[in-house]
N, C-alpha and C positions, 0 to 999 in steps of 0.2 A: 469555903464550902467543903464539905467533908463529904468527897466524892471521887472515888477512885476505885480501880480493880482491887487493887490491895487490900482497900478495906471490907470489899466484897471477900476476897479470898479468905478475910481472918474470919467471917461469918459461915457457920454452914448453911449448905447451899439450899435452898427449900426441899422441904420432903415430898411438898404433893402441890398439884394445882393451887386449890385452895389457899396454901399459902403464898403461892408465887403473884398471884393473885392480890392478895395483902398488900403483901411487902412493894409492889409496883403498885399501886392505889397510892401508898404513904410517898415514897417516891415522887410519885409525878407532882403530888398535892404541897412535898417540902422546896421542888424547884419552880413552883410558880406557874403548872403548865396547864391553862386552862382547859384543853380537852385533849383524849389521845384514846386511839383504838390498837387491840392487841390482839394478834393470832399465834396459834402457837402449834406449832406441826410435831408429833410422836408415831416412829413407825411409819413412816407415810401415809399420815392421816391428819386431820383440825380436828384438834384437842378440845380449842379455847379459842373463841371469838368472845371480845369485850369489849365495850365503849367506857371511857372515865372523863367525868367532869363533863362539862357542856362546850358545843360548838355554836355557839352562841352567845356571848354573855348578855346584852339585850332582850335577848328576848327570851331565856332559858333553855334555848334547845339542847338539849343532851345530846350526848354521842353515842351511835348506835355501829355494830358494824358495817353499817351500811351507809355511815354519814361521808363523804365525798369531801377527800385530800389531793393536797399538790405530792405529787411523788418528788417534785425536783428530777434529782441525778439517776436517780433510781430509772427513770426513764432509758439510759444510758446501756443499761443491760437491755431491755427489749430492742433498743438501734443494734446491738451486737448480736441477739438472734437472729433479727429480717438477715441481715448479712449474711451469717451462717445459713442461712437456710437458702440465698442463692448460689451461695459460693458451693454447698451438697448439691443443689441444681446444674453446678456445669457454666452460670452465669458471670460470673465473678471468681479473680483471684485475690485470698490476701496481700500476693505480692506482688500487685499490679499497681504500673505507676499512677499516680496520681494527674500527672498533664497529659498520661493517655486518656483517663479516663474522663477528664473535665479541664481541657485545653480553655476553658469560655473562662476560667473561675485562676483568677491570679496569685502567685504565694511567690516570694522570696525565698529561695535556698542556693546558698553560697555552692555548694557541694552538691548538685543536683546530676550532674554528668558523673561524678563516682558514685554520688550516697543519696540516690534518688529520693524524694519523698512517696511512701506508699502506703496503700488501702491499710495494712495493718498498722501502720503509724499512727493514724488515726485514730482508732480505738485504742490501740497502746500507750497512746499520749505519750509517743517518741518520737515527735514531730520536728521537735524542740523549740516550737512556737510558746508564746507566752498565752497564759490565759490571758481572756477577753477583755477590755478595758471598760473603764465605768461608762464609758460614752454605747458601750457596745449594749454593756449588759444591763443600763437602765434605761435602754430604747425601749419605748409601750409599742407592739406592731400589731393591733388587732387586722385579722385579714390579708396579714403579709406572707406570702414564701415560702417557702425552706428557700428555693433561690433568691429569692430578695435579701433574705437576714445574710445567709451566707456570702451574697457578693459586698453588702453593705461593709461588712466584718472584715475583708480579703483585704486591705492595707496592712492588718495587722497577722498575718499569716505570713511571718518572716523569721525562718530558723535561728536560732540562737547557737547550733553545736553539731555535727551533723547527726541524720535523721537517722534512728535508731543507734543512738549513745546513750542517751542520759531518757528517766522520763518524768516526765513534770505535768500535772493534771492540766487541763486546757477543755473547756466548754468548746473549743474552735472544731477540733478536730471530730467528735463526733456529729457535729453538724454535720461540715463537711460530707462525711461519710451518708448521713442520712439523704444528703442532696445525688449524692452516688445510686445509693438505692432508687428512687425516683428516675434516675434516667435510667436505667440499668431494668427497672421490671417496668417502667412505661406507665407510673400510678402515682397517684398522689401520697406523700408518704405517711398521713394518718391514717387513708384508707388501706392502703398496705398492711400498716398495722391490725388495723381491725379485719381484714379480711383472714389473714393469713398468720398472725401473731395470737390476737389477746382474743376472740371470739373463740379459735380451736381451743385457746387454755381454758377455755369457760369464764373468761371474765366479760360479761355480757354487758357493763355501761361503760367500763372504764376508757380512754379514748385520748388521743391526745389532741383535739380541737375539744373547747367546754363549750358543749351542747345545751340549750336550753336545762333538757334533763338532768344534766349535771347539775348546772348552776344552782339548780333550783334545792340541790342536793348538798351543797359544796358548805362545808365548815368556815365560818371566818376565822381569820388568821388574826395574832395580834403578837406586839413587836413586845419587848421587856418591859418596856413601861406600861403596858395597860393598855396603849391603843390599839384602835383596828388598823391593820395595813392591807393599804388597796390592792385588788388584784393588778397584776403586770401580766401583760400578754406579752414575752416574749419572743424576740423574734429568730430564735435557736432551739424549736422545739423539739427535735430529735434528743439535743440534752439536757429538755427540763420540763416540759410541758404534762407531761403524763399525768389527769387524774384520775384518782380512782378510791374505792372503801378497800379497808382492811381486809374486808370477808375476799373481794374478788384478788388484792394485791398477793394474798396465801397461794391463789395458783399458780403464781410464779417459784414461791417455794417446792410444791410439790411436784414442777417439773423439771426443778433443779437434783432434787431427791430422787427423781423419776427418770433422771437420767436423760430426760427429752419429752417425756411420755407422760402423756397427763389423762386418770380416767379411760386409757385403751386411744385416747388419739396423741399420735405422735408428731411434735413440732419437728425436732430434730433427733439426729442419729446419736446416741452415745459417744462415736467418736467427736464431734463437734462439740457435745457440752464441755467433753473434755479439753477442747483446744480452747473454748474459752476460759475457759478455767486457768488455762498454761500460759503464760506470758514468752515472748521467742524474739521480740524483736529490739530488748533494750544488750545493753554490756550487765547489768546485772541477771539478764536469765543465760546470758551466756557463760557466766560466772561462776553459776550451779544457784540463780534465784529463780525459776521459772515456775514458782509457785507465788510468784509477785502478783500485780498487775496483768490481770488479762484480756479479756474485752468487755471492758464494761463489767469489772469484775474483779474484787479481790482480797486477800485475807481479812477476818474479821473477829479471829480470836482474840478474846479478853480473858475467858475466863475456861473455856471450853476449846476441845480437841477441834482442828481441824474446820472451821467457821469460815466460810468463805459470805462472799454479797457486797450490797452497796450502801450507802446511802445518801443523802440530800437535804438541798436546804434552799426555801424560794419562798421571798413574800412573810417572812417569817413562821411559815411551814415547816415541819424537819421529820424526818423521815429514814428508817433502816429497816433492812433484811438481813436476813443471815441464814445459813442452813449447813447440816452437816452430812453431806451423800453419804457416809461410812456411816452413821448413827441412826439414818430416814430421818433427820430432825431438821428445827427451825422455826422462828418468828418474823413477823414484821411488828414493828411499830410506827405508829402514825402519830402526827402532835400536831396541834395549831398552834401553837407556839414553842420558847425555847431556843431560839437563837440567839445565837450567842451565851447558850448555858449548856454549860457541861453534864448535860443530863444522858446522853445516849452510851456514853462510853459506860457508866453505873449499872444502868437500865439492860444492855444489854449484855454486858456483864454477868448481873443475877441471871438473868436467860438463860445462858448460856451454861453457868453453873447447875443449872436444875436439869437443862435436858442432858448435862454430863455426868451427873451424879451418880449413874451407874459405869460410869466409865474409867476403867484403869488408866492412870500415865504411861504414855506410849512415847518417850522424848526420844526425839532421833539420837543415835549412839553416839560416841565421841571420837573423834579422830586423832589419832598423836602426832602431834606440833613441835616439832624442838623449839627450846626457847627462845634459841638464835633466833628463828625463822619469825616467832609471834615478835620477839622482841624489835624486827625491820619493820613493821606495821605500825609501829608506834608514833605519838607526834600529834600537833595539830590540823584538822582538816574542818575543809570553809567549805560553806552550802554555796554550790557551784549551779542548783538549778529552781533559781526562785521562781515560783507561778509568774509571777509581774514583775516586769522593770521599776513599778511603782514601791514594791515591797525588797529588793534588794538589795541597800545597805544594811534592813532590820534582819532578813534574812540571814545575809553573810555573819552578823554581829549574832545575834541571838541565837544561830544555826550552828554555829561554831563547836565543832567537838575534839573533846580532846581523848587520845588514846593509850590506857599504859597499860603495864603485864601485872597481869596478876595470878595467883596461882593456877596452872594448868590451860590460862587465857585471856583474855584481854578485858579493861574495863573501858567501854564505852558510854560516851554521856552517862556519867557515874553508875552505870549497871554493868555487872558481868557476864561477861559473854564465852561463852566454852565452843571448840573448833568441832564442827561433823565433818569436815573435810580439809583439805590442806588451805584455802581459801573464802570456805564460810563458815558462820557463827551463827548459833543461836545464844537467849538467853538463858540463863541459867534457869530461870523459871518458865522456861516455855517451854514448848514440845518442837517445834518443827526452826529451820535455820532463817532468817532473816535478816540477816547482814553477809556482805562478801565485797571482799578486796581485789582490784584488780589493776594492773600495769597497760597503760594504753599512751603510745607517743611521750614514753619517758613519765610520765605524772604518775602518781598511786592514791588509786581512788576508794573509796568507804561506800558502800553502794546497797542500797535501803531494800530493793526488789519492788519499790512499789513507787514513792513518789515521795523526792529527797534525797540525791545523790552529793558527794562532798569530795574535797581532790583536799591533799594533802600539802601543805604551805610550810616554808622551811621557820624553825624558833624564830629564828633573828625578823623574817619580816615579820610574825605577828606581834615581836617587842618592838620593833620599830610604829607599827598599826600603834599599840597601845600609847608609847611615846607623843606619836606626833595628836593625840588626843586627848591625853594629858594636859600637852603644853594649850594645846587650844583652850581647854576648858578650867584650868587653873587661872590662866591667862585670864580669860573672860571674867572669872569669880571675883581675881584679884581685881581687874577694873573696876566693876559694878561695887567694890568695898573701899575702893579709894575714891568714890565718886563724889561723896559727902568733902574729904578733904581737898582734893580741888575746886570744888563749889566753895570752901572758904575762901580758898585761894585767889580764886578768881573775884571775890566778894571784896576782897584786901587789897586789890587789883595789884600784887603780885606775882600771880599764876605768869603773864606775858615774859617777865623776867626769867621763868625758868622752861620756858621752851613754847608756853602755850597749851592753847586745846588739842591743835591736830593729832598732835604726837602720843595723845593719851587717849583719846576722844574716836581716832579711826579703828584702831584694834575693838574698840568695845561696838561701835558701830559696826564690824567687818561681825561680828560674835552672835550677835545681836539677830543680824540677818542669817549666818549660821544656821541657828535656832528656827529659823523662821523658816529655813528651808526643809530643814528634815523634822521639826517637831510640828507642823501643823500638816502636811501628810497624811501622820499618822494617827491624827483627831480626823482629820478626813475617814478615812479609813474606817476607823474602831467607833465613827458617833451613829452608823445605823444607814438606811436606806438616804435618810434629809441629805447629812452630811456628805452622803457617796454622790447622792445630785449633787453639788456643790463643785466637788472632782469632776464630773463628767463635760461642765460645760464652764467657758468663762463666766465667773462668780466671785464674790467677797471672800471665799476662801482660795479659788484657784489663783486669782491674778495677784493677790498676795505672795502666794508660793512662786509665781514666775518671778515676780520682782526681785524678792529675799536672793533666789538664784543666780539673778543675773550680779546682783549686786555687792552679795558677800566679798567674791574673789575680787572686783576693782576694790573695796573699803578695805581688806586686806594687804593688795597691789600696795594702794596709797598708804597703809599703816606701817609697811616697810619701809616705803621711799622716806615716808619722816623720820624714824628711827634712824636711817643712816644721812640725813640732811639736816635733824638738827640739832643742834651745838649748844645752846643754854639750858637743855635737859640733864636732869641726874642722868648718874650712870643706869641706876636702877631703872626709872622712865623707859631710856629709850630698853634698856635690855628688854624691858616688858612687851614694848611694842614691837622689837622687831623677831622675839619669838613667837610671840602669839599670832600674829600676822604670818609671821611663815609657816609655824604649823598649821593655822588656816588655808594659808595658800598651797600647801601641802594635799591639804584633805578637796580644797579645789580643783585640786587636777584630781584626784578619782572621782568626784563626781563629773570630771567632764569626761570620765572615761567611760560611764555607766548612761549619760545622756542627762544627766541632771542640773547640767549649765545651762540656762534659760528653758525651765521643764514647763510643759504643759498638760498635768495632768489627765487632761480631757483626752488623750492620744494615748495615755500610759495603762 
């Protein structure tokens, strides 16, 4: 699919509404997205309200900007206002701990007596909690909580790294925080919301409990193939619940544009929009990223200066904002479908290009590096902060960056990167710095500002990495291609004179199971809502995956012990088994060091 900024950057960027207009009509119409609303803020003003395509496909309903969407995540920034605006009340501190302020509600942190867990961790999603698990996040809770979802969810609120290091998205922690709010102004935290949040912005239905009125207004959603997918009540609605039409979700731009101040009423102070804007509590804002991740809030340039917002994705809904306070600009987009389609990064993309088109490159200036200093930074580094335990061998593998010099700076994951400071980078095609390196307890870390951090691993282990997976998976090939010739063999009943089945037979079965471990995971994973039910509870795909886990490393165990016990095998034979079985049993121990020896998905 031919979709990318790049190819937006080789386009000039529309001249006028009109065509912005167009060219997103054709857009949404070439990704399959059966309806989607668009606003579009100039000046601190709506430009452009539009509905495309129908919210409905049954019945023909059209999308108007008044047709009613899941925000998702989006939701995430108005939990990070309510905050702000008690933390300006005198109510609340960012940096107040966590089991002061909710001793009832239980979490794990190893480091809690030096590196407490607190209120800004929360929003900063530097908890080092893992996102939510499919048991968590495909619970239906009509009528439930914020404290029910939140306690239900509190086994898996257990730090990974200590709290504000590293930051990694997590649905947990804004909960959390939303159940903060609640006890803290003594209100229920949808009414909160509408009292004190989304009524003063002027959005007059939008709501995060779906009110008859809603409902009755709400777009259906549908998954990539065509179907409808059911609504999910959520039982974490602080960060996900939020619906609302294009027209009203625009307020949220113009008080972001507004600096607080929407229409003459003011939510928050200027300084506050600002602090959420500023990220302070990871090792990368301490670094010189603090234009990362902020609350419920963070960079969103594609193609345009300066682009901060959020976006979401729930129920097969997908959803973004974005706005530029230096420009008064900004859109939302809303979609009933599209997940899992790379349509937003394009989409807002062009957006961004049209409301920049009067704007000069402003790219932060360059700082001079000797090349000694770029040249120590160099080397491989492994993603150190995957969402889920679930997703962390594909992580570390596929996350993997490598780092070398290049003229005047460094090339990361194959793009070049130029120094604004002695320790951060930007791209070379971007304007402001998004990468920074830092030294913490001996390690040297690659640090994203936003979500994505990487520590630095010496050549020789990730040759060894590659090695001991090699031999696994050569191993494995070459069994599954001699399988036919021992099947003669055994036919011939000869096979028993040269050593037998075990010795050839357990390596492929140790392989076998392997496979079974980490490739059906990630059909879990990657097959949609059905497939993610499957992981969340014991099922025909979970208890397969427990099995494959427990099993691989003993068929391995045993595919060694024969290799070295028996004696009427070729030489080649046993060599096959007793490497392949030990690079298996190699690759054994890091999964039992990750927790994926006897895994249960439904907990991950």
């Amino acid at each position: 699919m031919a979709s990318s900024t790049a190819a937006i950057a080789a386009e000039p960027a529309p001249s006028s509404l009109q065509e912005l207009d167009q060219r997103l009509a054709k857009m949404f119409a070439q990704r399959g997205i059966p309806g989607a609303a668009l606003a579009v803020v100039e000046d601190g003003k709506v430009v452009l309200l539009k509905g495309y395509g129908v919210a409905d496909k049954a019945g023909g309903v059209q999308v108007t900007p008044d047709t009613i969407f899941r925000a998702a995540s989006i939701s995430k920034s108005f939990t990070s206002i309510a905050i702000m605006q008690l933390v300006e009340n005198g109510k609340l501190k960012l940096d107040a701990r966590l089991a002061d302020l909710t001793p009832e509600i239980s979490f794990n942190n190893p480091w809690e007596q030096s590196d407490p867990v607190r209120l800004v961790h929360l929003l900063e999603h530097t908890t080092g909690w893992s996102d939510i698990s499919a048991r968590v996040e495909l619970q239906n809770g009509p009528g439930w909580s914020v404290r029910r979802g939140v306690e239900f969810a509190s086994p898996e609120y257990v730090s990974r790294w200590r709290p504000g290091q590293f930051a990694v998205y997590t649905n947990a922690g804004p909960a959390v925080a939303g159940y903060v709010l609640e006890k803290v102004a003594g209100q229920d935290f949808a009414a909160y919301e509408r009292e004190h949040v989304l009524r003063p912005m002027g959005m007059a239905s939008a709501d995060f409990t779906l009110t008859p009125e809603l409902a009755s207004r709400l777009a259906k959603s549908y998954a990539p193939d065509g179907a409808p997918t059911p609504y999910q009540h959520i039982i974490m609605p602080p960060s996900g619940s939020l619906a609302t039409s294009v027209r009203e979700l625009a307020r949220l731009v113009l008080f972001f544009v507004g600096r607080g101040t929407v229409d003459g009423q003011r939510i928050l102070s200027p300084q506050a929009v600002a602090r959420i804007e500023h990220g302070e509590s990871s090792l990368a804002a301490r670094a010189g990223l603090g234009e990362g991740y902020g609350l419920g809030n963070f960079p969103l340039s594609e193609a345009g200066q300066g682009f901060r917002g959020h976006n979401g994705e729930i129920d097969s809904f997908t959803s973004v904002y974005g706005y530029s306070a230096a420009q008064g600009s900004g859109y939302v987009v809303l979609a009933n479908g599209g997940e899992g389609v790379d349509f937003r990064t394009p989409v807002t993309g062009l957006i961004q290009a049209y409301l920049s088109r009067k704007q000069a490159p402003s790219p932060a200036p360059l700082f001079a590096v000797e090349q000694g200093e770029l040249a120590a930074l160099t080397g491989f580094y492994r993603n150190v902060t995957p969402a889920k335990n679930l997703m962390r061998p594909y992580a570390e593998v596929l996350g993997m960056s490598r780092v070398t010099l290049v003229d005047g700076g460094l090339r990361i994951g194959g793009k070049p990167y130029l120094p604004t400071g002695k320790h951060t980078f930007r791209r070379a095609d971007r304007e402001a710095a998004s990468l920074a390196f830092a030294v913490q307890d001996g390690e040297t870390y690659l640090l994203s500002g936003g979500l994505g951090d990487r520590k630095r691993e010496a050549t020789w282990r990730i040759a060894s990495y590659a090695v001991v997976a090699a031999l696994a998976l050569l191993g494995g090939v070459f069994g599954l291609l001699a399988l036919p010739v021992w099947g003669v063999a055994a036919y011939r009943k000869t096979l028993q004179a040269k050593g037998g089945w075990k010795v050839r037979v357990m390596p492929l079965l140790a392989f076998g199971s392997l496979c079974g471990t980490f490739i059906l995971p990630l059909i879990g994973i990657s097959g949609g809502i059905g497939t993610m039910a499957m992981l969340a509870a014991p099922s025909l795909l979970s208890l397969p995956i427990l099995l494959c886990s427990v099993t691989f490393p003993l068929l391995a165990a045993a595919g060694v012990w024969h290799a070295v016990r028996t004696r009427h095998a070729s030489r080649l034979v046993r060599w096959h088994a007793g490497l392949t079985s030990a690079g298996i049993l190699v690759i054994a121990a890091y999964a039992w060091s990750i927790g994926w020896i006897g895994m249960r998905t439904w907990t991950m």
